[in-house]
Backbone bond lengths (Angstrom), bond angles and torsions (degrees), N, CA, C in turn:
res aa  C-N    CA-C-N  psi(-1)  N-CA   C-N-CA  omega(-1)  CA-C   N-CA-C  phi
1 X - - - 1.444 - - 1.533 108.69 -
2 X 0.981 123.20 118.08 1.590 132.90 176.55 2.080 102.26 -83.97
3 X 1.348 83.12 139.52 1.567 122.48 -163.83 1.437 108.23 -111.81
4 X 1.140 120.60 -26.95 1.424 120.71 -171.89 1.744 128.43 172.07
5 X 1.255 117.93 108.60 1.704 115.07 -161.66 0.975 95.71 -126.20
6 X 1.657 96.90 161.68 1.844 117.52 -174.88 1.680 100.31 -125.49
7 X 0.997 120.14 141.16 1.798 115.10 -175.13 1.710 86.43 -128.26
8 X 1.117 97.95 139.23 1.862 121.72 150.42 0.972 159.30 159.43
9 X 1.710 100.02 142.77 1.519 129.31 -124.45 1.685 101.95 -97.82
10 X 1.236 109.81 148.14 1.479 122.88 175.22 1.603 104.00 -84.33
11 X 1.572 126.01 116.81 1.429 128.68 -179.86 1.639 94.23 -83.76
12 X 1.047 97.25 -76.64 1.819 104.65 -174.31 1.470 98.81 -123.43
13 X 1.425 118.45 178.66 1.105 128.60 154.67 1.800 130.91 -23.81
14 X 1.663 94.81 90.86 1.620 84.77 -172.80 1.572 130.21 107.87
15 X 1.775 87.09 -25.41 1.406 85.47 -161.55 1.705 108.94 -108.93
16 X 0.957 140.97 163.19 1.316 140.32 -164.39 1.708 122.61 -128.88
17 X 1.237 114.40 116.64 2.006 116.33 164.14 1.571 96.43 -83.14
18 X 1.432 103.19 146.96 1.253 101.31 -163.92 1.872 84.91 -143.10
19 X 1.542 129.96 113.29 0.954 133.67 164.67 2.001 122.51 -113.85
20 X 0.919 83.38 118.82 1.575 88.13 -168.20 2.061 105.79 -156.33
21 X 1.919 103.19 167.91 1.262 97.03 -174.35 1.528 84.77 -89.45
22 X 0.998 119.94 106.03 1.908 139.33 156.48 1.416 111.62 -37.38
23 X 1.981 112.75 -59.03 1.289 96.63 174.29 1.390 139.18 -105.40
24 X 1.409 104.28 47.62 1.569 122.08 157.29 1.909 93.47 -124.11
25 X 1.284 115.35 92.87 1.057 126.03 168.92 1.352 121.88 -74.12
26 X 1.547 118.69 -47.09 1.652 98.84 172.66 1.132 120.90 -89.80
27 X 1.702 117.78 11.14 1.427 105.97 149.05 1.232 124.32 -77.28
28 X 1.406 119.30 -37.12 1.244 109.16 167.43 1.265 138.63 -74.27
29 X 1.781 112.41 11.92 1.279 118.83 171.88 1.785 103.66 -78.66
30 X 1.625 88.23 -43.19 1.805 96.29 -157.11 2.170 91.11 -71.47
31 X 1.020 83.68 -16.34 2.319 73.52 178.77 1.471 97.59 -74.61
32 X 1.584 115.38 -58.68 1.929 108.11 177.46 1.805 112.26 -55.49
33 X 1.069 132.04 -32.27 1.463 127.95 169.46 1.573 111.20 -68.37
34 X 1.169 111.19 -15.89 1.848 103.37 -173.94 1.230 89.03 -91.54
35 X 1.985 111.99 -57.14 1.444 100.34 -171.32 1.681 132.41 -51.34
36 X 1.577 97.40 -21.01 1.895 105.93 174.32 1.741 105.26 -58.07
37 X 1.269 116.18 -56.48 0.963 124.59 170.89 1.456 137.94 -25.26
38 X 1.838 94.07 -64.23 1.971 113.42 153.15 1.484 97.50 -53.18
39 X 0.975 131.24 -99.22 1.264 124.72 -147.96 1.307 122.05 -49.87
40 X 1.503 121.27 -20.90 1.800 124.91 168.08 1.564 95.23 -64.52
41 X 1.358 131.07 -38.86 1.281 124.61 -176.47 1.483 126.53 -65.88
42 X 1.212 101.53 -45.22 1.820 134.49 -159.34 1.917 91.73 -44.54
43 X 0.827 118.22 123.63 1.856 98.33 160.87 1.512 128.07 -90.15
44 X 1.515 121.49 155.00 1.384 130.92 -172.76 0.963 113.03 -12.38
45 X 1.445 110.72 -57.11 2.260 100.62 -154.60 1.353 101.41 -76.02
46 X 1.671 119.06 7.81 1.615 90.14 167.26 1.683 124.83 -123.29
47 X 1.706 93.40 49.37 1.179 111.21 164.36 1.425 130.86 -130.99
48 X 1.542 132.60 135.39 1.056 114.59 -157.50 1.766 107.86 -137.24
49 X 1.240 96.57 116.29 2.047 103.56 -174.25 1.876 100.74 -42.27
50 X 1.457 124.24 -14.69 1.426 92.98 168.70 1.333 120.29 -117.69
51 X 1.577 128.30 48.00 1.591 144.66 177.20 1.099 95.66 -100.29
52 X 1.364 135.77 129.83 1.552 142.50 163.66 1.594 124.79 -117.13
53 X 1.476 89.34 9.09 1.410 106.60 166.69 1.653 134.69 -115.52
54 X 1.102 144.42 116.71 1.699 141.05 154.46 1.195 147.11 -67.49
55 X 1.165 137.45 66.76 1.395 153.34 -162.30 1.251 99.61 -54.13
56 X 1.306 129.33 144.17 1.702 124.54 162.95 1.519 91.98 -155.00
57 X 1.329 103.53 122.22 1.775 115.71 164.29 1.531 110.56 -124.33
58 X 1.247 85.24 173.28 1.868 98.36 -168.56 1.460 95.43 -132.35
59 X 1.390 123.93 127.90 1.510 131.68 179.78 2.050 93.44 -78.07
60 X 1.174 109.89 175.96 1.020 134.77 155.01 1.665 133.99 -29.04
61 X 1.617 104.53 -46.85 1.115 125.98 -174.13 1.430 96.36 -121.89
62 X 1.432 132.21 60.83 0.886 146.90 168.04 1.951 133.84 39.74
63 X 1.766 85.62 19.44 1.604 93.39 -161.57 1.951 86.36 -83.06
64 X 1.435 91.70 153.54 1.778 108.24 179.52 1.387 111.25 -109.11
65 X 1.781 132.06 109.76 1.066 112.49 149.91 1.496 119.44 -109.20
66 X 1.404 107.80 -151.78 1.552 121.75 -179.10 1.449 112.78 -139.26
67 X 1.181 129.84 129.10 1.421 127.00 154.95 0.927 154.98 -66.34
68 X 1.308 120.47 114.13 1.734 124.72 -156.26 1.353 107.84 -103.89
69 X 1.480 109.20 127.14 1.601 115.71 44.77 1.329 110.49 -112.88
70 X 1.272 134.90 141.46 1.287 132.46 -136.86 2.121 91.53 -117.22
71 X 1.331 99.96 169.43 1.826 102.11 -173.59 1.386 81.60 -86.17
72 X 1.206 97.04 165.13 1.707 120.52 166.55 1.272 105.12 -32.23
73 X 1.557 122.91 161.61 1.350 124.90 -151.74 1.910 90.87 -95.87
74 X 1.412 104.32 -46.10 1.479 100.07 177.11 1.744 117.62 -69.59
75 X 1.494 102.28 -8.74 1.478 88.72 160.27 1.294 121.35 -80.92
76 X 1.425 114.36 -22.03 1.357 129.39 -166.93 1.770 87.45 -66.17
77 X 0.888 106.27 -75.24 1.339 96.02 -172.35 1.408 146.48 -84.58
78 X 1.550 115.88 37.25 1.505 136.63 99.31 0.872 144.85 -19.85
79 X 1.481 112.83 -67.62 1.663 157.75 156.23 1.718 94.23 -6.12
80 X 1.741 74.79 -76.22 1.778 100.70 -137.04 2.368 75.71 -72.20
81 X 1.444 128.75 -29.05 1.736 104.84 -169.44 1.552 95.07 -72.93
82 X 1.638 125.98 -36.18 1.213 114.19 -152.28 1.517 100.39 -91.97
83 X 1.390 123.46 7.59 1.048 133.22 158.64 1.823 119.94 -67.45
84 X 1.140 110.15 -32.92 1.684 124.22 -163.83 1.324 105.55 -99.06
85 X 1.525 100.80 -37.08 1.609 99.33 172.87 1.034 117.14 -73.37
86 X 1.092 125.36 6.48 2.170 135.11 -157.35 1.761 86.59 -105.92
87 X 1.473 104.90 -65.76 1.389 113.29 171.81 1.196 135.37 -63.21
88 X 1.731 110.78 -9.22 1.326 120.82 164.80 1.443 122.61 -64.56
89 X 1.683 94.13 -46.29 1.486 106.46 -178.08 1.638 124.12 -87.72
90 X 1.218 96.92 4.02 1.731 103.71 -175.40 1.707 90.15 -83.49
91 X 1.895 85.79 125.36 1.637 115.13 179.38 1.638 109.53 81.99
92 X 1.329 104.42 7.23 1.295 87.94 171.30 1.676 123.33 -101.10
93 X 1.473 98.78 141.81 2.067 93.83 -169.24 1.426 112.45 -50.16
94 X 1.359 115.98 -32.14 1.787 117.55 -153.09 2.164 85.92 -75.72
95 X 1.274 96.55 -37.40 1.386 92.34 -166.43 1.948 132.26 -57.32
96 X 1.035 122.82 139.49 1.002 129.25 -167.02 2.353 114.12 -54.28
97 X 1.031 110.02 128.29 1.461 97.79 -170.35 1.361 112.92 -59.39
98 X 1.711 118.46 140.83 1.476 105.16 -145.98 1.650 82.44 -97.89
99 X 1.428 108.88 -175.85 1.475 106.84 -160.84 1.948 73.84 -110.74
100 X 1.333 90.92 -176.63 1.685 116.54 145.94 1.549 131.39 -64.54
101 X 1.333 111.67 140.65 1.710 100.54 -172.06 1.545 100.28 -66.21
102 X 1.474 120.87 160.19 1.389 123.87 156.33 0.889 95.17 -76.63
103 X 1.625 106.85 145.60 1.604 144.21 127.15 1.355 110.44 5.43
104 X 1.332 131.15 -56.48 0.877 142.03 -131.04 1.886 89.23 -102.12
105 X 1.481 100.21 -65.43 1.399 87.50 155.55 1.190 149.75 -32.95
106 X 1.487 115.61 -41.03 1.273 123.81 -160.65 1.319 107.22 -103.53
107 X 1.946 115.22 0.70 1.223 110.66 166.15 1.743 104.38 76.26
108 X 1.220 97.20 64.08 2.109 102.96 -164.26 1.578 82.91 -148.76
């Protein structure tokens, strides 16, 4: 039974949707640090240069995986900084007003 997931999606080139619970922040630090972890582990064949998306869930008992087939590993880890910085800045004044997830994200 999943407890808690982080999704994120490639908009254009570079750029990142970032869906996650924002205000439990150091949980969602410690899910992107487990998920670095999975994916340093994960081996080759289960990544594929045309996935532009990152799934990360959290079971119940706090175990972290990822969903395969996963983007390139150096996209992955993009992903997973421009992921933290998304959640870094959620609630913060200096930060830019965040929009709504796309559609596209949210799987609509």
């Amino acid at each position: 039974m999943e407890a808690c997931h982080i999704v994120v999606q490639e908009t254009s080139r570079g750029v990142y949707d970032v869906g996650a619970p924002m205000k439990y922040k150091p949980l969602c630090y410690n899910i992107l640090a487990d998920a670095r972890k999975v994916i340093f582990m994960t081996s080759d064949e289960h990544f594929s240069p045309i996935v532009k998306v990152l799934t990360i869930t959290m079971n119940m008992e706090g175990r972290v995986d990822v969903a395969a087939p996963l983007p390139p590993r150096q996209m992955c880890e993009h992903m997973l900084a421009s992921a933290k910085g998304v959640i870094e800045r959620y609630d913060d004044e200096q930060a830019p007003v965040m929009r709504a997830f796309s559609e596209q994200l949210m799987g609509v």
